[in-house]
TIDO-466573 format. One record per residue (C-alpha): residue number from 1; x, y, z. Coordinates in steps of 0.1 Angstrom, whole numbers, plus 5000, padded with zeros to 4 digits. Layout:
BEGIN
n_px_py_pz
NUM_X_Y_Z .
...
***
This chain:
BEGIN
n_px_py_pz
1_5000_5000_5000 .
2_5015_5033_4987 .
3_5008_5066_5006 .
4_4997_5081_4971 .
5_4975_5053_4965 .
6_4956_5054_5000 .
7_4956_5095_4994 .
8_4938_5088_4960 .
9_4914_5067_4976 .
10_4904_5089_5000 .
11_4903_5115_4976 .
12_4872_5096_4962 .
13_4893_5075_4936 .
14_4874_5046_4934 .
15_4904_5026_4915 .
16_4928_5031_4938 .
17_4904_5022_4967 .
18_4896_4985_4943 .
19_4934_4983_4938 .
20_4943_4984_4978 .
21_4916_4962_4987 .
22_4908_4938_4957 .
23_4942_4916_4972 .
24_4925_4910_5006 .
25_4890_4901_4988 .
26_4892_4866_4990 .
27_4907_4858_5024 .
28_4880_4879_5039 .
29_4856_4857_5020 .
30_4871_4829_5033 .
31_4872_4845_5068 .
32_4831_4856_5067 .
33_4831_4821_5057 .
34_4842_4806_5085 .
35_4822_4826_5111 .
36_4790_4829_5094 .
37_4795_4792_5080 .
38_4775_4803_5045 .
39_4788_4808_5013 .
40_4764_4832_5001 .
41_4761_4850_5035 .
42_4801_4853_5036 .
43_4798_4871_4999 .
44_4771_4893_5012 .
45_4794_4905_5041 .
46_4822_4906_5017 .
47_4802_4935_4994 .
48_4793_4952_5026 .
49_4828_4958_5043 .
50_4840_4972_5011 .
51_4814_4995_5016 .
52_4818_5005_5051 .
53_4852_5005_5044 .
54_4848_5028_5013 .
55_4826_5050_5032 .
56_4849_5052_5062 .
57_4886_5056_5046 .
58_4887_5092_5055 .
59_4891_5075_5089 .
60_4910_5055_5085 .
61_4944_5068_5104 .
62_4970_5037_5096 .
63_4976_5032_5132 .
64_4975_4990_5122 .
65_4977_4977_5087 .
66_4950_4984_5059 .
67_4945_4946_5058 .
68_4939_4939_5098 .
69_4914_4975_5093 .
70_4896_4953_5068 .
71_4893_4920_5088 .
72_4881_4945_5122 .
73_4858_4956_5099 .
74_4843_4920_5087 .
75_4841_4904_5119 .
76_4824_4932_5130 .
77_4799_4929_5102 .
78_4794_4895_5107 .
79_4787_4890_5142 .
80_4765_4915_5137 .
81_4750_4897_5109 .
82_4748_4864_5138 .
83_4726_4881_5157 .
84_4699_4886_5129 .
85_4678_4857_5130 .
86_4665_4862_5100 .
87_4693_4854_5081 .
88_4690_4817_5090 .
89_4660_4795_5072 .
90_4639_4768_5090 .
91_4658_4735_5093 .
92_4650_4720_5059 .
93_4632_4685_5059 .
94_4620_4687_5093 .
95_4588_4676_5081 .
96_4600_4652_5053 .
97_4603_4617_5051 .
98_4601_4595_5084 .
99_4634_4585_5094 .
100_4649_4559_5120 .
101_4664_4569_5153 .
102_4692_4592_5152 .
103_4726_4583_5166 .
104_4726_4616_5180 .
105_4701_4643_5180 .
106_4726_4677_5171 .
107_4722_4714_5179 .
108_4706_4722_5143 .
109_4735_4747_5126 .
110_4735_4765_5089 .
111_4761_4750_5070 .
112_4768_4752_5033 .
113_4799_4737_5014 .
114_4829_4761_5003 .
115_4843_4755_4966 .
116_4881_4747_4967 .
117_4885_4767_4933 .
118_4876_4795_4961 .
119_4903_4790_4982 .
120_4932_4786_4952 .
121_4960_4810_4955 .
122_4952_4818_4995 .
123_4984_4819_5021 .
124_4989_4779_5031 .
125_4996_4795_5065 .
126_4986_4831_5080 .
127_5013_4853_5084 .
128_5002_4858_5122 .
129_5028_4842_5151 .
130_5003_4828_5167 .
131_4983_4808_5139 .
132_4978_4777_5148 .
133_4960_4762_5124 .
134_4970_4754_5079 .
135_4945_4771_5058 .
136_4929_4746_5043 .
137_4929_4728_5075 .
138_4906_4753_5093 .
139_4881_4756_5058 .
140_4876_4717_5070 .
141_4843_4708_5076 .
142_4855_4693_5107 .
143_4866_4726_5120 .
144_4835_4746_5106 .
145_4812_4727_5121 .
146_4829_4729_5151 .
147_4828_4771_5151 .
148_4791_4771_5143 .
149_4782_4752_5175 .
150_4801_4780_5193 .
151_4787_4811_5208 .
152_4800_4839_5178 .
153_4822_4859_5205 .
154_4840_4823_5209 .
155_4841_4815_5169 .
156_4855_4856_5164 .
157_4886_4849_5185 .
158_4891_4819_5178 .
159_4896_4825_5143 .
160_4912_4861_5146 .
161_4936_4841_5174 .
162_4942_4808_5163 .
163_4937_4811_5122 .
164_4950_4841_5112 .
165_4974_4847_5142 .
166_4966_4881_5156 .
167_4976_4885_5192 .
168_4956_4891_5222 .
169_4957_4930_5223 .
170_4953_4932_5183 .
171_4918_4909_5191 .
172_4907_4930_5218 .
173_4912_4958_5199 .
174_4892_4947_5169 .
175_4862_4936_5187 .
176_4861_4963_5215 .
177_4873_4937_5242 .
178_4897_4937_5270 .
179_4927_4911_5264 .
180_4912_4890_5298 .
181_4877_4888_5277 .
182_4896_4873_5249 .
183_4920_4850_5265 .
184_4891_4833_5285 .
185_4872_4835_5255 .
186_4899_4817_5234 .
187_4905_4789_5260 .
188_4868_4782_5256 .
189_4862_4782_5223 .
190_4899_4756_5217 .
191_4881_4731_5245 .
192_4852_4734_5227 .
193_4866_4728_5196 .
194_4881_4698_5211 .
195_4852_4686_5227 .
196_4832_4686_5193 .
197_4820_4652_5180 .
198_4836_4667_5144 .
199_4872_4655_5145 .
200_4895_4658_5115 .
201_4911_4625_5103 .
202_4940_4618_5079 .
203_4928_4608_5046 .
204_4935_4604_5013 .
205_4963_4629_4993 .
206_4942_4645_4972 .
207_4939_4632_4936 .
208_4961_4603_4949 .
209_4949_4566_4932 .
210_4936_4551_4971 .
211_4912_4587_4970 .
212_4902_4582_4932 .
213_4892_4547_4937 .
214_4869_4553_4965 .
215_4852_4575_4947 .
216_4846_4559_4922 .
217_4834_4527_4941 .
218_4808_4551_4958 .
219_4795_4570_4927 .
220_4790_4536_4912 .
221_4767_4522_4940 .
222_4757_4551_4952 .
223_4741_4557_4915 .
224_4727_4515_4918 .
225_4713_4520_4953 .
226_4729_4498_4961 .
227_4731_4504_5001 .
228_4754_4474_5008 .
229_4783_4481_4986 .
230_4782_4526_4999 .
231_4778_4508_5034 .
232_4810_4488_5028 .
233_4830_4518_5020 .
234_4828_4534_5052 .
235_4847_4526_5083 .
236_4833_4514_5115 .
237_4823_4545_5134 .
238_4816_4568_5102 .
239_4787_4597_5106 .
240_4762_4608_5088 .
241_4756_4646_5093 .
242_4725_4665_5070 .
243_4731_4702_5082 .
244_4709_4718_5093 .
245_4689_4684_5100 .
246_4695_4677_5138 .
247_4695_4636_5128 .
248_4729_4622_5129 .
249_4734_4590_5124 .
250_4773_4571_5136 .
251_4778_4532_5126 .
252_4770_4510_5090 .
253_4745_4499_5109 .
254_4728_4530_5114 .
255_4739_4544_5082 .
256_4725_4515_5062 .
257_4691_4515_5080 .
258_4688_4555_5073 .
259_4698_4548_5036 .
260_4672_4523_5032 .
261_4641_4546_5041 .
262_4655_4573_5015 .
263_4628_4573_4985 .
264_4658_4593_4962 .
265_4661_4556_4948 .
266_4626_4552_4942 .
267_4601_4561_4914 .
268_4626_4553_4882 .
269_4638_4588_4887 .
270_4672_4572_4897 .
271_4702_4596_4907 .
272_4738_4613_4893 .
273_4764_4622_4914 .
274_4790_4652_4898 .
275_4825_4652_4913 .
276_4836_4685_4928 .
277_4855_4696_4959 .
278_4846_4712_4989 .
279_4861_4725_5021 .
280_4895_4709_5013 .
281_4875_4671_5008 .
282_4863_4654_4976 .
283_4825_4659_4972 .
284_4799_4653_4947 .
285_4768_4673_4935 .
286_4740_4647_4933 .
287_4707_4651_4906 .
288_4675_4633_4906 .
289_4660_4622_4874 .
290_4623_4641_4859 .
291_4616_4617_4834 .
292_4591_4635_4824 .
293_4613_4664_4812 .
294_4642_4643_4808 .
295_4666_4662_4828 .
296_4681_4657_4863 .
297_4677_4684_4888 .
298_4703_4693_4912 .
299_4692_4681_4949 .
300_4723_4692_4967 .
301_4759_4684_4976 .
302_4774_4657_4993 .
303_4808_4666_5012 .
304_4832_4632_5022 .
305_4857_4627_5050 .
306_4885_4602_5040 .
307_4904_4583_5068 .
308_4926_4559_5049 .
309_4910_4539_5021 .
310_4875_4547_5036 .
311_4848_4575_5044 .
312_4843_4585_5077 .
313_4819_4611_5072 .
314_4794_4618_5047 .
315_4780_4656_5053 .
316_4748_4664_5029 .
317_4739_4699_5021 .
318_4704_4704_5005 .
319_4707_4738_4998 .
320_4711_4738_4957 .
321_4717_4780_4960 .
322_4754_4766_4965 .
323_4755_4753_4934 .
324_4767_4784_4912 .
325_4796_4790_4930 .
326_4810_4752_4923 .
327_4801_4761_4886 .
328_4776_4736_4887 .
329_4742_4738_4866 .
330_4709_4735_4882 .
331_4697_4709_4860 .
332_4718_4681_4836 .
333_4707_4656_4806 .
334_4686_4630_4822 .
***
């Protein structure tokens, strides 16, 4: 950031104001991400600190860098956003099909699947000394999910902390807090976090032949129906997880007997999965058949966990608005 530049920008030169911020764009995506655990909502929140920024650059005094101004400026904006109910719809399907017994009954969160051709060219680290976490590792779902169960003071510093590195004052600072709110707030949100059910595993490199044949074996009977053989490909204590659903469902046991009361198989309408990738993990967008108009119509995204040759989680968004930012069409042949 040039003085000349920043001088422009306040001078109303809209430019030089895109040219100083249009760099930070997507990690602040990424970040409203995070917190706010919606695609569309972090993109939202994205547009409006530009604006606020924009509108407040006369302000803006260069005490702390133009970047950590921004990210004050988005967590702001989005725990804000957190306490607008209205920004979260009714759990979907909560009045659908009858389903079996849940392994566990979960705290109903919003959660939608984040495109990896979103996070290419990001830092593989934050440049902070106290990050803690890989970037990719903390757009996991794993680690996602974990923030949404969290109270959004906890999930603020806990990303400003322990993602992008910022220290205790620098926190406190940006969210109007004293460095003993933060710290207590911080130890919270890491137990937490390591309390929550959602655990990262090792799987599969990706693109690696062990991650490509699994894949493949579970587009090919997930496409039959054939229960057995998806069932087969998962490893003992594997979850099923249907955000924002509350029904989770741990075990092939359980998995197979939820599978089995699905009607997606039913009807001749049958079903096509389209590979993509989401949150760091392979995923597939899945279509079910109109054979009355001979297309399929997108029905949502399904997000894997590998651990080894296996899955150990299967995480199904229904939300098809999620669909344009994978580049993904709304309907395919039939």
């Amino acid at each position: 950031m040039t003085a000349a530049m920043l001088d422009r920008a306040r001078a109303g030169d809209e430019e030089a104001f895109r040219a100083l911020t249009e760099p930070h764009r997507r990690e602040l995506q990424v970040h409203c991400y995070r917190i706010l655990g919606s695609v569309q909502d972090a993109e939202d929140l994205v547009q409006e600190t530009l604006l606020a920024a924009w509108r407040a650059l006369a302000g803006f005094e260069g005490r702390a860098s133009l970047r950590s101004w921004l990210y004050r400026i988005a967590t702001n904006r989005c725990l804000n956003a957190l306490r607008d109910d209205a920004r979260r719809p009714d759990v979907l399907g909560a009045g659908g099909e009858a389903k079996p017994e849940p392994t566990r009954w979960a705290e109903p969160i919003w959660l939608q699947p984040y495109p990896d051709a979103l996070l290419e060219g990001l830092p593989d680290r934050a440049e902070g000394p106290d990050a803690r976490y890989e970037t990719r590792e903390a757009v996991g779902l794993a680690f996602v999910s974990g923030l949404q169960r969290m109270p959004p003071h906890q999930r603020a510093v806990l990303v400003l902390r322990d993602v992008l590195g910022y220290r205790a004052a620098e926190v406190a600072d940006m969210l109007g807090s004293s460095e003993a709110s933060v710290n207590s707030a911080l130890q919270r949100a890491r137990a937490a976090l390591d309390a929550a059910p959602e655990r990262a595993v090792g799987g599969a490199l990706p693109d690696s032949r062990a991650e490509r044949d699994v894949l493949a074996s579970f587009a090919d009977a997930f496409e039959s129906g054939d229960v057995d053989a998806v069932v087969a490909l998962l490893t003992d204590d594997a979850w099923v997880r249907m955000p924002p659903e509350p029904h989770e469902y741990q075990g092939r046991a359980a998995i197979a007997e939820f599978l089995r009361t699905r009607s997606i198989w039913s009807g001749g309408r049958g079903i096509r999965l389209v590979p993509t990738r989401a949150n760091g993990q392979p995923a597939f967008a899945y279509y079910l058949g109109d054979p009355q108009a001979g297309v399929a119509r997108a029905a949502g995204v399904f997000v894997l966990a590998l651990d080894g040759g296996a899955i150990s989680a299967i995480t199904r968004c229904g939300d098809t608005g999620v669909l344009p930012y994978f580049g993904l069409p709304r309907t395919i042949p039939g």
